[in-house]
N, C-alpha and C positions, 0 to 999 in steps of 0.2 A: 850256698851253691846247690842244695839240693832242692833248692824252688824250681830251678831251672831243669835238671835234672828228670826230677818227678812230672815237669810240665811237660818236656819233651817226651816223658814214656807214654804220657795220656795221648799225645796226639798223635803219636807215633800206633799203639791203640786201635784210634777210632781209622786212623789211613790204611792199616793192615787189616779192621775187619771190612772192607769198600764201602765203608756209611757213604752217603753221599752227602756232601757237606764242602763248604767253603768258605777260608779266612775272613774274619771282620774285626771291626775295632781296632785296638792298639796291637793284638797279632799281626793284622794285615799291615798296620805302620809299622811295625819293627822287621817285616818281610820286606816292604818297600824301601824301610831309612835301612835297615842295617845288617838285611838278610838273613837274619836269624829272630831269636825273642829280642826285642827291648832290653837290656839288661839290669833294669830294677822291676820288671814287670812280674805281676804275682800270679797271674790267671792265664786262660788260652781263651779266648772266643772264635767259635764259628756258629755259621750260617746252615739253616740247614730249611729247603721245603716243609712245608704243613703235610701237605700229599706224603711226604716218605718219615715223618711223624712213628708211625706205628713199625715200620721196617728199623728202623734207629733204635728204638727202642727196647724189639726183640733181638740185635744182634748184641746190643750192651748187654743185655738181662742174659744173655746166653752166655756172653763171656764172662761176667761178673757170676753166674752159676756153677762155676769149671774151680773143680779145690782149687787149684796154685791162682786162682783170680780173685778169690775171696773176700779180701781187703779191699775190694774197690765196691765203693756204693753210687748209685743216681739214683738223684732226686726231683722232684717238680719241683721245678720255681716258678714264682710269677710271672717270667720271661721263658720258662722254658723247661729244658734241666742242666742238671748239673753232673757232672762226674768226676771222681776224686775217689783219692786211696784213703779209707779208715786212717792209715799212719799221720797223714798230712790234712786234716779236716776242713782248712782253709788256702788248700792250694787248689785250686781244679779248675777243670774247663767248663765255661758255661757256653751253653746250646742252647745259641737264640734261635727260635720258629720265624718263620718267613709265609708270604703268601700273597699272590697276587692282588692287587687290589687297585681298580683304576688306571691300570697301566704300568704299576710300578709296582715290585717287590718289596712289599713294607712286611715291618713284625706284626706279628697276626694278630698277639695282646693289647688292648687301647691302651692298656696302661700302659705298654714299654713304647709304646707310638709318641705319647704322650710325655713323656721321661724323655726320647734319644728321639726329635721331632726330626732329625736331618739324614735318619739313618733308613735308607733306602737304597735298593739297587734299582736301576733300568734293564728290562726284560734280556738288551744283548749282552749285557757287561757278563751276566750269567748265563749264557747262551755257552759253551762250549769252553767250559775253564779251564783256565791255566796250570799245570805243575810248575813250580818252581821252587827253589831252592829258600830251607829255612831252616840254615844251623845243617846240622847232617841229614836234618829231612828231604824228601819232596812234598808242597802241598797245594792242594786248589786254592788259585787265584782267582777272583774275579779280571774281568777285560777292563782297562782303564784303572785300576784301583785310585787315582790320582783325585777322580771328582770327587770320590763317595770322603776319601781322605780329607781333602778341604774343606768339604762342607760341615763333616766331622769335626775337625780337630783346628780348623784355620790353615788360612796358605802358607803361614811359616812352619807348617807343621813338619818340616820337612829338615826345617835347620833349627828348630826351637823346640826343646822338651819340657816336658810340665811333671808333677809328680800332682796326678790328677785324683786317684782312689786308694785309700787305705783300707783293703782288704782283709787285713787282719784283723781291725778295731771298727769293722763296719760302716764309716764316716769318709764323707769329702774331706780333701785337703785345700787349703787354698795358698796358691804359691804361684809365683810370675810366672812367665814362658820364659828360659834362659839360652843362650846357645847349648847345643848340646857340648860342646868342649867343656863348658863349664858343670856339668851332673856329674856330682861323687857316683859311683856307680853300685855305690853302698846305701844309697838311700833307699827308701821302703814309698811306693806308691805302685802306679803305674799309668798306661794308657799311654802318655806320652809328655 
């Protein structure tokens, strides 16, 4: 329980310093199926402009500079960065970069283009985001979240979960889409 826990203080976090940012991935599906996290889910992902890149950056590195913040680290990653508490090394939220391109709101890295081909916003879906409810949060939705989810995850994604990434042991998992009635809710993946 303290995945859960520790994930909701990160994002809880990044929405009390006004990063500007906006759920994706299997956050934004466990906001849409179950309004909260996923319940075996390990990570938080959002979304976040290239343009506010450097504003993001410095409000982390401000907070994570403050003694009682200290235990939290961000990192670059290939897709972005990362942020997570020293205590918990493989729980955190990763912060995918975004950026216009051709008309659409893709990930600014070829390689995570090239990795998550289907992950894309249209310019209005993020035009004027949504607060809505996730667990005892508020957090920005995108408008429609429904397309970007299907194209994601599949149209059953909505009644069918998967135990898609083992973030612990750094590896895919490979396991069927099942109804969601049937996920132990002890299992170790996530996404959906």
């Amino acid at each position: 329980m303290f995945i859960v826990t520790e994930l909701y203080q990160q994002l809880s976090i990044i929405h009390r310093l006004a990063i500007p940012y906006w759920i994706i991935g299997g956050t934004l599906l466990g906001q849409v199926r179950h309004g909260a996290m996923i319940p075996w889910d390990d990570d938080i992902d959002i979304g976040i402009m290239k343009s506010d890149l450097e504003l993001v950056e410095t409000c982390l590195r401000k907070f994570i500079g403050e003694k009682e913040n200290s235990s939290y680290q961000l990192w670059n990653t290939v897709h972005g960065l990362k942020f997570f508490n020293r205590k918990y090394p493989t729980v955190g939220t990763d912060i995918f970069i975004y950026e216009l391109i051709d008309g659409k709101i893709v990930l600014s890295s070829e390689r995570s283009r090239n990795f998550w081909k289907n992950d894309y916003f249209l310019p209005d879906e993020l035009a004027n985001l949504q607060l809505k409810p996730f667990g005892a949060l508020q957090v920005y939705v995108p408008n429609n979240p429904n397309r970007y989810l299907i194209l994601s995850y599949g149209s059953d994604c909505f009644t069918h979960g998967k135990l898609y990434y083992d973030h612990f042991n750094n590896r895919p998992l490979t396991s069927p889409k099942v109804p969601l009635n049937d996920i132990e809710l002890d299992s170790v993946g996530n996404d959906f």
